[in-house]
VOBA-1610 file (N, C-alpha, C; in pm, whole numbers, padded with zeros to 5 digits, always signed):
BEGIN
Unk+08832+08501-00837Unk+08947+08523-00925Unk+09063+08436-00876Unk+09113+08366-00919Unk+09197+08307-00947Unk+09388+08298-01007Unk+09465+08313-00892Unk+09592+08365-00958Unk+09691+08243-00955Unk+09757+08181-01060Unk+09869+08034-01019Unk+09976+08048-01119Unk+10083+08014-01004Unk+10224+08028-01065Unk+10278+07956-00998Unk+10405+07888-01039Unk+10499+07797-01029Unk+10603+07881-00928Unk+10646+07831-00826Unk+10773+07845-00759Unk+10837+07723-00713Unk+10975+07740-00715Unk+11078+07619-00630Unk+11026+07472-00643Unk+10954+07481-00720Unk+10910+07329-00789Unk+10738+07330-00708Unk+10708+07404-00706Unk+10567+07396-00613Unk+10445+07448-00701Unk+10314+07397-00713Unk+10257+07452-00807Unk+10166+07522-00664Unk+10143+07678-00663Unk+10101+07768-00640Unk+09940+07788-00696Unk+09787+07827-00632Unk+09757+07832-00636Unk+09677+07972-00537Unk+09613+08105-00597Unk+09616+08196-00518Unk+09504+08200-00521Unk+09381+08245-00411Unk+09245+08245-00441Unk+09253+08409-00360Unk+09258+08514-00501Unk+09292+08665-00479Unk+09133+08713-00410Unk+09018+08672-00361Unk+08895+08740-00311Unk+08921+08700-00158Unk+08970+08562-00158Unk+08967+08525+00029Unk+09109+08500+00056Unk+09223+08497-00002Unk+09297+08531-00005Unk+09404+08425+00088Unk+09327+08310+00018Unk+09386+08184+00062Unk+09481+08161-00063Unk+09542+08040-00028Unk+09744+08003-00082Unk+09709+07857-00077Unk+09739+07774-00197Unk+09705+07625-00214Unk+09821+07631-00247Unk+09886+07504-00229Unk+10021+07420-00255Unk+09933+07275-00322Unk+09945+07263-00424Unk+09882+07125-00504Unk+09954+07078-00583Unk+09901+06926-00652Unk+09969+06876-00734Unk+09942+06888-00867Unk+09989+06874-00986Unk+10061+06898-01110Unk+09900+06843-01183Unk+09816+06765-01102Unk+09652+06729-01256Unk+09568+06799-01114Unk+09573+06858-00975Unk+09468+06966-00954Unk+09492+07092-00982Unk+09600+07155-01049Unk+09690+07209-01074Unk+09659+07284-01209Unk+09631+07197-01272Unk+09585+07182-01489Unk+09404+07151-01449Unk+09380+07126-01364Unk+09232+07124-01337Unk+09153+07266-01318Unk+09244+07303-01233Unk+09188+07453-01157Unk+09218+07538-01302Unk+09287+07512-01395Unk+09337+07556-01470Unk+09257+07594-01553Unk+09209+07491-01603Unk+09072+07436-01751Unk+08989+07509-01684Unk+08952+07454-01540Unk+08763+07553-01536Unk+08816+07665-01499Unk+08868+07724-01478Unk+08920+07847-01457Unk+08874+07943-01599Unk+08955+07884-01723Unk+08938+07930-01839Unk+08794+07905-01893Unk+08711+07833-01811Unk+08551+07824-01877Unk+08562+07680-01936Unk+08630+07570-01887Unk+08593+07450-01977Unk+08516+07398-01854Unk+08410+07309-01967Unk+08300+07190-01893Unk+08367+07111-01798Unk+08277+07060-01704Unk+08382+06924-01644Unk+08380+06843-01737Unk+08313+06820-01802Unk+08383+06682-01948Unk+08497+06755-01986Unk+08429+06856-02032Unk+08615+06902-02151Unk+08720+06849-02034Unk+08703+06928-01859Unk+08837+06930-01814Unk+08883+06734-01764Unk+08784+06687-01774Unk+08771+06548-01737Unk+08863+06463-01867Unk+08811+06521-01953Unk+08896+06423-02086Unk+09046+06495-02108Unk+09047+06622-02096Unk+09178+06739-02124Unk+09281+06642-02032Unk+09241+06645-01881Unk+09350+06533-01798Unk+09382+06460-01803Unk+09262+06349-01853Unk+09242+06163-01881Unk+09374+06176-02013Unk+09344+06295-02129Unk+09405+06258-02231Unk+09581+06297-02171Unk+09623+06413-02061Unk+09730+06404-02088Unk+09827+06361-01992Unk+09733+06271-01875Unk+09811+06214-01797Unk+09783+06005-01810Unk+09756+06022-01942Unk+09692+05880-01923Unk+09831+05788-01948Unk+09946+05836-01930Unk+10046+05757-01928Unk+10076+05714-01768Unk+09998+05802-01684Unk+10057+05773-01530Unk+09954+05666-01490Unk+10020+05577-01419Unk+09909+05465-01348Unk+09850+05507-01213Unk+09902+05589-01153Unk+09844+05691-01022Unk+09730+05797-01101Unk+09751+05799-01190Unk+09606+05903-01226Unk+09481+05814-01254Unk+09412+05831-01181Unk+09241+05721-01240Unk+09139+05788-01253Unk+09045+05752-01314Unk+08949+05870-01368Unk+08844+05863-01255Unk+08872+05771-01067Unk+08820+05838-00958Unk+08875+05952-00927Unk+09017+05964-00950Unk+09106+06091-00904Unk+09083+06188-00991Unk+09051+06145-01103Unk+09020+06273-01171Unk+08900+06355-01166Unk+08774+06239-01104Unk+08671+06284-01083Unk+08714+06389-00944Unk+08771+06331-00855Unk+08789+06380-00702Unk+08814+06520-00756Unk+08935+06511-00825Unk+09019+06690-00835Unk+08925+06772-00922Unk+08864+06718-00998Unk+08722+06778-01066Unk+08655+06875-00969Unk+08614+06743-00911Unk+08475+06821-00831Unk+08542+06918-00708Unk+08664+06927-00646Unk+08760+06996-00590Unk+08775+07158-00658Unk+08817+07123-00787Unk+08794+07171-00867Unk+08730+07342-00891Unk+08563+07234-00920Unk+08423+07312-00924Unk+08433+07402-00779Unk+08420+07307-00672Unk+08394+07370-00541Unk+08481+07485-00515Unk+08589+07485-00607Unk+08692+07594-00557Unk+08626+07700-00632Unk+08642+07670-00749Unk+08558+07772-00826Unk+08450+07823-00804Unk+08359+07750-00716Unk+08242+07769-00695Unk+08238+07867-00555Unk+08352+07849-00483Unk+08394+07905-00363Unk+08476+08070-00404Unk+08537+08055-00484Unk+08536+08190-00559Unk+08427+08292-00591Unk+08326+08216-00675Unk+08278+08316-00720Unk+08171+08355-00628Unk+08143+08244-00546Unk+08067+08307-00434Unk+08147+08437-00339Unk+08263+08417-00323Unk+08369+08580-00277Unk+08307+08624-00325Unk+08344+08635-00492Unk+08339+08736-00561Unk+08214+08822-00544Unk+08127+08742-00569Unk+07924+08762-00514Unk+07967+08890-00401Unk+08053+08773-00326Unk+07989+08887-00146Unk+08087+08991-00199Unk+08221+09050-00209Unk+08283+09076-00263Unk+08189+09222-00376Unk+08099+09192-00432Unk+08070+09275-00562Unk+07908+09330-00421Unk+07871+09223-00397Unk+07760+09300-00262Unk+07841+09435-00188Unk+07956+09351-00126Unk+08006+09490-00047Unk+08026+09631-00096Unk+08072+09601-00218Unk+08086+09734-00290Unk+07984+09765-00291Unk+07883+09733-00306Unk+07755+09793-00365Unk+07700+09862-00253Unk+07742+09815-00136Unk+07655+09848-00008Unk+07800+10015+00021Unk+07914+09960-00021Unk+08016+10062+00026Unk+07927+10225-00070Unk+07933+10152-00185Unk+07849+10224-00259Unk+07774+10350-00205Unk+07628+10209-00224Unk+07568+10322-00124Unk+07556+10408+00003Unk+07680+10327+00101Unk+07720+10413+00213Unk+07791+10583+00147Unk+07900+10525+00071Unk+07896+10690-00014Unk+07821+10764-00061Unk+07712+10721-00097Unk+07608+10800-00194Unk+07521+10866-00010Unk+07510+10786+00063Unk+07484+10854+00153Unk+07554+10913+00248Unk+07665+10937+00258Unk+07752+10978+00324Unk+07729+11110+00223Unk+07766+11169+00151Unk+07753+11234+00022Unk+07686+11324+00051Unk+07530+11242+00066Unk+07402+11280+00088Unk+07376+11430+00245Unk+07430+11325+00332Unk+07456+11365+00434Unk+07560+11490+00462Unk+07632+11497+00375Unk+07735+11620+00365Unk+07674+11710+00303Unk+07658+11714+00201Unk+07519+11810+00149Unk+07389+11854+00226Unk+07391+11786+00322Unk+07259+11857+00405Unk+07344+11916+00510Unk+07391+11887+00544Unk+07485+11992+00650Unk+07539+12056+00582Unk+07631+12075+00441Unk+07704+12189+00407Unk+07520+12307+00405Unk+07452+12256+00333Unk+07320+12338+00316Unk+07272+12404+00441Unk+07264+12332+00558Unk+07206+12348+00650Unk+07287+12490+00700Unk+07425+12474+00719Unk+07543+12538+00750Unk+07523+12677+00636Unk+07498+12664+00562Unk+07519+12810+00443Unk+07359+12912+00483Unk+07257+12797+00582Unk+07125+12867+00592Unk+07159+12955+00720Unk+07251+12845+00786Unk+07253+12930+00931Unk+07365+13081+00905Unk+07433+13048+00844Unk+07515+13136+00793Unk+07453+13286+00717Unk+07361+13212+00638Unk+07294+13329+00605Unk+07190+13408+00647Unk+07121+13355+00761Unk+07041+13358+00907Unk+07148+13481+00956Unk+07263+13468+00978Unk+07394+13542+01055Unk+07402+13656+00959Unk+07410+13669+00877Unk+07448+13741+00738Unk+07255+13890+00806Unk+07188+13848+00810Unk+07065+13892+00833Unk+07068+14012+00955Unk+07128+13966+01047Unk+07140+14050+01184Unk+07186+14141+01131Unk+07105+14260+01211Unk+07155+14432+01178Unk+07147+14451+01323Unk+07239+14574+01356Unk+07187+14661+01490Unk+07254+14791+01476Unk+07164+14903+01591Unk+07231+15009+01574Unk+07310+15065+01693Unk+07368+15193+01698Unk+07455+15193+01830Unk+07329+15237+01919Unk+07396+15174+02043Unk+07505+15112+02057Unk+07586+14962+02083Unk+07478+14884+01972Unk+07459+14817+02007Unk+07555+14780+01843Unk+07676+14650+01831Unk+07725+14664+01705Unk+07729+14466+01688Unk+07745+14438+01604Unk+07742+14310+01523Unk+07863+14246+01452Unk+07933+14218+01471Unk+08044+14150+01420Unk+08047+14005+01368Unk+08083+13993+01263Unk+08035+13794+01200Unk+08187+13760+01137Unk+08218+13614+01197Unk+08334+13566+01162Unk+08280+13403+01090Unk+08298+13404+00985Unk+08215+13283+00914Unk+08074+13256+00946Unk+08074+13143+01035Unk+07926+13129+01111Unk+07886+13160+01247Unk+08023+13252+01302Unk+07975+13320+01452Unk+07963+13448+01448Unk+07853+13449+01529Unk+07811+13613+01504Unk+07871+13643+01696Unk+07935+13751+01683Unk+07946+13867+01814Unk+07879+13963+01820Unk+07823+13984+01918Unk+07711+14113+01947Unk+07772+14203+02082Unk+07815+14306+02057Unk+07879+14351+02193Unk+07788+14473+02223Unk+07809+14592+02345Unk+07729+14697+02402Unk+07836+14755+02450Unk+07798+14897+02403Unk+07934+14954+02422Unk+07861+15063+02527Unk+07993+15075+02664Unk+07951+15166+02764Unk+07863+15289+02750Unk+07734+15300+02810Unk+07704+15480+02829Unk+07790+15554+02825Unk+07784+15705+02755Unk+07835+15809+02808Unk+07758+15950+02870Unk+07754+16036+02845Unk+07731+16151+02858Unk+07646+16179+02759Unk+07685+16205+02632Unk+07583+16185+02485Unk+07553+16044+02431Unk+07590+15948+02492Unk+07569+15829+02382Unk+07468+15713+02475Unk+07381+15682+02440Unk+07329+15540+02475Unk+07384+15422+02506Unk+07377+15301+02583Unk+07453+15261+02622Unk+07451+15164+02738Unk+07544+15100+02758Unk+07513+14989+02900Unk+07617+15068+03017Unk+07501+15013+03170Unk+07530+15162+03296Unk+07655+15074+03349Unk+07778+15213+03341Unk+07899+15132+03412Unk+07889+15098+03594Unk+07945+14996+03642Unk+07907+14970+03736Unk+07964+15094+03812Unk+08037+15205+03810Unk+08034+15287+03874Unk+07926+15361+03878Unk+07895+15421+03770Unk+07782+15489+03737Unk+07668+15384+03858Unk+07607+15282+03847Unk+07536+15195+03910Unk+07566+15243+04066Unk+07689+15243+04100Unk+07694+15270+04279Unk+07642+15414+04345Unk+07712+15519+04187Unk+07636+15607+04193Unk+07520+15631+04252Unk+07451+15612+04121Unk+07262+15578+04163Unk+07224+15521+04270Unk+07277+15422+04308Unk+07260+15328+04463Unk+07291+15442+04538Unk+07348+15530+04529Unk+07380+15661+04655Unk+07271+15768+04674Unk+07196+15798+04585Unk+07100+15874+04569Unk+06938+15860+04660Unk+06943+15910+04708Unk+06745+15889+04839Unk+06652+15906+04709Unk+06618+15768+04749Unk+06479+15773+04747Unk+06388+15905+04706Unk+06359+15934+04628Unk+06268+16045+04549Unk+06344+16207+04539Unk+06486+16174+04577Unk+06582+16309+04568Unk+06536+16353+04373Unk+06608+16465+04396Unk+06593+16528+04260Unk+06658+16638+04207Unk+06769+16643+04106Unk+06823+16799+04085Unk+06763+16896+04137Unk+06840+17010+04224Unk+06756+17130+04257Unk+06833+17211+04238Unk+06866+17329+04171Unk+06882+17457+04180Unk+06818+17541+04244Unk+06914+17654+04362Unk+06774+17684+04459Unk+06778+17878+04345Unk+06647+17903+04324Unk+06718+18008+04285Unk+06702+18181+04310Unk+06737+18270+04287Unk+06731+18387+04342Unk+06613+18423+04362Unk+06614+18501+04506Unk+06465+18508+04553Unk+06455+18655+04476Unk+06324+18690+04467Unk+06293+18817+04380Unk+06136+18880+04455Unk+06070+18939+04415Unk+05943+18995+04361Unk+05857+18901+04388Unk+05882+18812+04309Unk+05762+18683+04265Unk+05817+18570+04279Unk+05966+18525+04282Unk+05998+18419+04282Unk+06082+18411+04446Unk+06040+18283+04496Unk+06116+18203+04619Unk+06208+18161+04602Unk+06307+18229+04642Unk+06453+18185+04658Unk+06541+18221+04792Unk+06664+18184+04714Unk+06802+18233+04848Unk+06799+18398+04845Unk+06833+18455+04928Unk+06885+18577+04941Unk+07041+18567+05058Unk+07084+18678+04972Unk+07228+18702+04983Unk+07268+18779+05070Unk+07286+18770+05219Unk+07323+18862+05328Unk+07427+18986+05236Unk+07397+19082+05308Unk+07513+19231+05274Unk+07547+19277+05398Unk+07510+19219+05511Unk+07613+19246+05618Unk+07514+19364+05666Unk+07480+19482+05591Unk+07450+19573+05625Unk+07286+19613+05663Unk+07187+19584+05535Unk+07027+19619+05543Unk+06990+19441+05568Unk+07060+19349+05509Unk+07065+19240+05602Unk+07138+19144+05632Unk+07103+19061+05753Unk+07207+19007+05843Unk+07174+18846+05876Unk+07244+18807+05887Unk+07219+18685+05966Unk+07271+18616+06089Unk+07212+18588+06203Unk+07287+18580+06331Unk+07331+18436+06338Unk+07352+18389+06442Unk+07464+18291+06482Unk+07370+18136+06479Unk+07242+18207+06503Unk+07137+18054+06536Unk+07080+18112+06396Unk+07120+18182+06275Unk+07030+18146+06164Unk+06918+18253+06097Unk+06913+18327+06239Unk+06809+18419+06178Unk+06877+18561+06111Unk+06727+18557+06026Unk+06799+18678+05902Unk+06733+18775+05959Unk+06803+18903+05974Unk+06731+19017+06018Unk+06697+19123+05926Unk+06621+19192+05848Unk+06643+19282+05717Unk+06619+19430+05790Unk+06686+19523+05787Unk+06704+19689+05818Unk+06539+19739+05728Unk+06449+19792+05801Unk+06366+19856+05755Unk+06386+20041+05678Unk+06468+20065+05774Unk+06486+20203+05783Unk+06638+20259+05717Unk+06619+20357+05629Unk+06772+20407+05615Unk+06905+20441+05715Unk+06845+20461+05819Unk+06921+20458+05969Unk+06984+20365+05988Unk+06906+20267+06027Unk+06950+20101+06044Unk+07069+20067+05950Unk+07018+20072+05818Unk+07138+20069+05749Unk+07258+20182+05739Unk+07240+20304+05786Unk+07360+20344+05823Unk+07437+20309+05932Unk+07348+20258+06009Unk+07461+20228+06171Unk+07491+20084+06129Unk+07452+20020+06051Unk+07537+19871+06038Unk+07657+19913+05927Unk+07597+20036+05844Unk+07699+20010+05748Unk+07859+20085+05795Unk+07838+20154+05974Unk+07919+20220+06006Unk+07989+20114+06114Unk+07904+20022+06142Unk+07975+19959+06234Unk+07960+19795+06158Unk+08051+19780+06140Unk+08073+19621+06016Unk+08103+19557+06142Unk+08111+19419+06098Unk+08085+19304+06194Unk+08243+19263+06264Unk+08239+19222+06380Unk+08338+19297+06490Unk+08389+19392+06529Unk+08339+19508+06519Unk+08349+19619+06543Unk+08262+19640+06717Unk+08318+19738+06728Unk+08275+19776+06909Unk+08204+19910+06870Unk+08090+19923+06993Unk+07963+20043+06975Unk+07978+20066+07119Unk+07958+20222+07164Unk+07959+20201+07335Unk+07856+20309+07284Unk+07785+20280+07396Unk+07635+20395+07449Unk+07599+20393+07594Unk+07545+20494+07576Unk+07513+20496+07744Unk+07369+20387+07775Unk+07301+20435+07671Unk+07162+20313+07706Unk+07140+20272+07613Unk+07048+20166+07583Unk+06988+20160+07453Unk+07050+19977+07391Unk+07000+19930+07297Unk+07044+19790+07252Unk+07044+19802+07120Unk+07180+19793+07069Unk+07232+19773+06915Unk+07141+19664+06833Unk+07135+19601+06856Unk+07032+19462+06849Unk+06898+19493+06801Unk+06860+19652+06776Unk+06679+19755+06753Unk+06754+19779+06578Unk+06918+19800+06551Unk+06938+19823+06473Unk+06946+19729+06334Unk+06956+19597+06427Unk+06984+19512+06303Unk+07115+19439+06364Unk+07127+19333+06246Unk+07264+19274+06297Unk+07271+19188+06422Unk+07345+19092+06475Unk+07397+19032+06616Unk+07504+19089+06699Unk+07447+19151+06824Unk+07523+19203+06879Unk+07531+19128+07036Unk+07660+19134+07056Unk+07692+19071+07170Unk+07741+19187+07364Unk+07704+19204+07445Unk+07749+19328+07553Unk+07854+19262+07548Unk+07972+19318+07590Unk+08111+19277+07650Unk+08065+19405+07774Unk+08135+19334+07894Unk+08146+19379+08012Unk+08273+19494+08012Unk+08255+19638+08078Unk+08306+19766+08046Unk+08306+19784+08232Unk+08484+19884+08248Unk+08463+19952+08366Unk+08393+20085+08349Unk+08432+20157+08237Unk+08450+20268+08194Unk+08316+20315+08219Unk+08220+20271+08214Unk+08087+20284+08242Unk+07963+20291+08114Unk+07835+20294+08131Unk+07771+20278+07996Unk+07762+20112+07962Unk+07790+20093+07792Unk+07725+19943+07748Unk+07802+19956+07614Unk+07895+19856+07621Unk+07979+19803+07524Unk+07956+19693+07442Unk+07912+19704+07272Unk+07862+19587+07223Unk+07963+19532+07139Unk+07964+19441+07105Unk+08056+19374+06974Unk+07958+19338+06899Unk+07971+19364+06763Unk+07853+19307+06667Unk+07955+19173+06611Unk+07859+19030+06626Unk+07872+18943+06518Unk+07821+18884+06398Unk+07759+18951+06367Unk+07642+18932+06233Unk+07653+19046+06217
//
């Protein structure tokens, strides 16, 4: 393409694809002109001859020269233009695939998305989705609820032996093995542990008359037949002075 205009006495010549600037004279000027508009080199050959044939500097070698100057310019144009109408075509198809390419990722992106959309869970286990990120959190054990073990809870357990196990110990009976409950009186327990149980209604009256620190004096005999822990304390008075401690 081809752009020419006159300035400050200069004939201007613009070649708008490569974007070169000619400064020429007044018959390459009316040359570029003619084939520009689609005339033959004859037409533009005689168009010049006829309207510069008053100048003796114009000869129809020079006219041939600016001719074929001319052509080549023109010919140098439209070859731009060529590469020029290629590039687009290639820009073209870089869009059509660029395009292409956005569409498989927006697609790709709406699968994974809907992949995300899919996840369920139950407690305590919960699911949260923010466009295309999914959060999955675990919410602490409790007491009633299922759950992930707090690291206290964890040191806990680390405290526990090896094959230990809840025990309730429980009341001894009849048939069942258990604790029994000293009464001081029908039975006792002494200082190293041992339990003594009153066979006789006696027994249990003399413990239940003499409760634990209490003093017994006799002339003979050992409190100790009765039940209970009894200790001598040393007496002037004469006889055998006990203190019961159990």
């Amino acid at each position: 393409m081809i752009h020419q205009y006159k300035l400050s006495g200069y004939n201007i010549v613009l070649d708008v694809y490569s974007g070169s600037v000619h400064a020429v004279d007044d018959v390459a000027y009316d040359a570029i002109a003619l084939i520009d508009q689609g005339s033959s080199r004859e037409q533009a050959a005689a168009a010049l001859a006829k309207k510069y044939a008053d100048r003796a500097d114009v000869t129809a070698a020079d006219l041939e020269t600016v001719r074929k100057t001319a052509t080549e310019a023109n010919k140098a144009a439209s070859d731009a233009s060529a590469e020029i109408g290629g590039a687009r075509d290639l820009a073209k198809q870089a869009g059509v695939k660029a395009d292409t390419a956005t569409t498989t990722a927006q697609n790709a992106l709406a699968a994974a998305q809907a992949r995300i959309l899919d996840i369920t869970a139950s407690a305590p286990v919960t699911v949260t989705r923010t466009d295309e990120t999914a959060a999955i959190t675990v919410a602490q054990a409790t007491s009633s609820a299922d759950g992930l073990l707090a690291a206290a809870d964890k040191k806990k357990l680390d405290g526990i032996q090896s094959g230990a196990n809840k025990y309730a110990l429980p009341v001894a009976s009849t048939v069942t093995l258990g604790g029994v409950k000293p009464d001081g009186r029908t039975i006792t327990i002494g200082q190293d542990g041992t339990i003594t149980a009153q066979s006789s209604a006696t027994a249990a009256s003399f413990l239940a008359a003499h409760p634990i620190g209490s003093l017994y004096w006799c002339v003979a005999g050992d409190p100790n037949d009765q039940g209970g822990t009894w200790k001598e304390i040393h007496t002037i008075i004469g006889g055998h002075v006990w203190q019961r401690l159990a």
